[in-house]
N, C-alpha and C positions, 0 to 999 in steps of 0.2 A: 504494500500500500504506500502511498503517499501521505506524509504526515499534514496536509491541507486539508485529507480528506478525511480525518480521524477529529473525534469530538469527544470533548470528557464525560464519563461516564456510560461511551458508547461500550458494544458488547461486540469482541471480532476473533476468529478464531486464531489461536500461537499452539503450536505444537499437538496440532488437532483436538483441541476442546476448548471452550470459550473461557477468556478473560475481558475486564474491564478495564476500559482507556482509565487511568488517574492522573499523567500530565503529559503534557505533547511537547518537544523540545525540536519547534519547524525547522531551525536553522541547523542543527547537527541530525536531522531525522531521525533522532530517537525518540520512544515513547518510556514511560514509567506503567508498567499494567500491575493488574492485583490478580493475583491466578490462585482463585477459590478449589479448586482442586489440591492443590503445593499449599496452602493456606499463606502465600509466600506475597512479596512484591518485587518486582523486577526491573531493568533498565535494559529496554532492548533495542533492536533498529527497528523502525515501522516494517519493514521488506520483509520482516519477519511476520508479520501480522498480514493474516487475511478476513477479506471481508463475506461473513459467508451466511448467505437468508435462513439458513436453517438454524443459527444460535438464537434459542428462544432463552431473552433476555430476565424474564419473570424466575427460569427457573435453576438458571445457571447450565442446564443441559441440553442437548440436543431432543429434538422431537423428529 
């Protein structure tokens, strides 16, 4: 992805299961995501991150 196209507290999928945007850093395209899975928070590149209609964002899981 492109970090223009990422908005905080959006829901995209990183290493095949969904986390949330928590901060967008446009000029180095990094993002900070919170991956409820790893109960963990992160520092990644956006290109890492896709965007994907099946992350149902209510549930933290796929449908």
């Amino acid at each position: 992805m492109n970090a223009k196209e990422l908005n905080i507290g959006e829901w995209v999928e990183y290493k095949q299961h969904p986390v949330s945007i928590v901060e967008i850093d446009t000029q180095n395209e990094r993002a900070v995501i919170w991956d409820n899975q790893n109960n963990s928070r992160l520092n990644v590149s956006v290109k890492e991150l896709h965007d994907d209609p099946q992350c149902h964002c209510d549930s933290h899981v796929y449908y």
